[in-house]
FIROMI-738359 format. One record per residue (C-alpha): residue number from 1; x, y, z. Coordinates in nm, 2 decimals. Layout:
// residues N
@n:NUM | xx:X | yy:Y | zz:Z
...
END
This chain:
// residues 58
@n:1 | xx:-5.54 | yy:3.66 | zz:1.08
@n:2 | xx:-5.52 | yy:4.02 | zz:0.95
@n:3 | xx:-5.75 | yy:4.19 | zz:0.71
@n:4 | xx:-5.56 | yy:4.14 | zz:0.38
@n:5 | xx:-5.49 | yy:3.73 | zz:0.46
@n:6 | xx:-5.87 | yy:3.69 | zz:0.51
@n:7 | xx:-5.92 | yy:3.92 | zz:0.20
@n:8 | xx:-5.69 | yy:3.71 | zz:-0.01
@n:9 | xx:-5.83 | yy:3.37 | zz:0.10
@n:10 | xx:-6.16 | yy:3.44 | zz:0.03
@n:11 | xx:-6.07 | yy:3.63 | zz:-0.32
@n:12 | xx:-5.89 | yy:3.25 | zz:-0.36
@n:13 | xx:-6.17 | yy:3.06 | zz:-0.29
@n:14 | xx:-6.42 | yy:3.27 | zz:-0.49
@n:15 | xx:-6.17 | yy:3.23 | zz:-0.79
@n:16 | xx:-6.11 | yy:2.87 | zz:-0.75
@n:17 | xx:-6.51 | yy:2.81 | zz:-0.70
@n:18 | xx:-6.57 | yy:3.07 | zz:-1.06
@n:19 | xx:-6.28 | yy:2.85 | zz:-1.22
@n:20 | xx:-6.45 | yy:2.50 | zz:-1.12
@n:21 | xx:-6.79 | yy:2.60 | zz:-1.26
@n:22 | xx:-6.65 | yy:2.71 | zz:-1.54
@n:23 | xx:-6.52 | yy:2.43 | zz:-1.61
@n:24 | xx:-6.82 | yy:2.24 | zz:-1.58
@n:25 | xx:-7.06 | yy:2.44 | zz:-1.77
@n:26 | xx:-6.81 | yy:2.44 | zz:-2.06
@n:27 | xx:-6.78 | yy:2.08 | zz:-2.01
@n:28 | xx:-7.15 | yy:2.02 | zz:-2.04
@n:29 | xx:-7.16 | yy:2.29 | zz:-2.37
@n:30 | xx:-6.94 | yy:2.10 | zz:-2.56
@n:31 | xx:-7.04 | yy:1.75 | zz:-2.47
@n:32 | xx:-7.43 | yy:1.90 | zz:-2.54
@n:33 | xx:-7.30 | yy:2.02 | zz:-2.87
@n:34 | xx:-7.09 | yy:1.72 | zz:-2.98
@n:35 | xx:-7.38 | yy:1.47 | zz:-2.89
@n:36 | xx:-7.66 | yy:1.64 | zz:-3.09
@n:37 | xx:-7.52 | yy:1.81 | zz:-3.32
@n:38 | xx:-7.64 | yy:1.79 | zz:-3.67
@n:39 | xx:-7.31 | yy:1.84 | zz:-3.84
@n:40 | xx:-7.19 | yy:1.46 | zz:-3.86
@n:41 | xx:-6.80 | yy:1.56 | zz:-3.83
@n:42 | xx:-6.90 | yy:1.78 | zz:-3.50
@n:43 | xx:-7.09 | yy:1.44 | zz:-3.37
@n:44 | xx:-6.83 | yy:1.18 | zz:-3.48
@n:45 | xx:-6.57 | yy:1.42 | zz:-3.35
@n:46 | xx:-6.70 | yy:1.43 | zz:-3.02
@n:47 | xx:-6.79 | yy:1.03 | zz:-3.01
@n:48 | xx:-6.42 | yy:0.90 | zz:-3.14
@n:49 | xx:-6.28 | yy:1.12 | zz:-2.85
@n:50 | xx:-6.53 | yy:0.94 | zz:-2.56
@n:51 | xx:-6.44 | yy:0.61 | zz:-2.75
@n:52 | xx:-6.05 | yy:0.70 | zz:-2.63
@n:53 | xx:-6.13 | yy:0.81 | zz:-2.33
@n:54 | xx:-6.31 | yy:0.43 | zz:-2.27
@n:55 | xx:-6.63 | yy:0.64 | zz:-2.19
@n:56 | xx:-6.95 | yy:0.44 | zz:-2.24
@n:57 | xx:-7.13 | yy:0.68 | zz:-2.51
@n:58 | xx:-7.42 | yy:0.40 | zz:-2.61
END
């Protein structure tokens, strides 16, 4: 493998590891934010969309 294959593999897997987390920390902000927010329509927002989803919430 030459230098600009390895170069681009591993520019690949450091992007595809920065995309995954992310993912998940925005995943964890908004479902943080939904479930205790104080602004009922933020709350019932997020807690109609889990009901959809058929994600246990209680």
């Amino acid at each position: 493998m030459n230098a600009i294959a390895q170069t681009a593999s591993i520019d690949t897997a450091r992007s595809r590891t920065l995309a995954l987390a992310a993912a998940g920390f925005l995943g964890l902000f908004i479902i943080g934010v939904a479930g205790f927010a104080n602004i009922h329509a933020v709350h019932n927002a997020g807690h109609d969309y889990r009901h959809s989803m058929a994600f246990p919430c209680h």
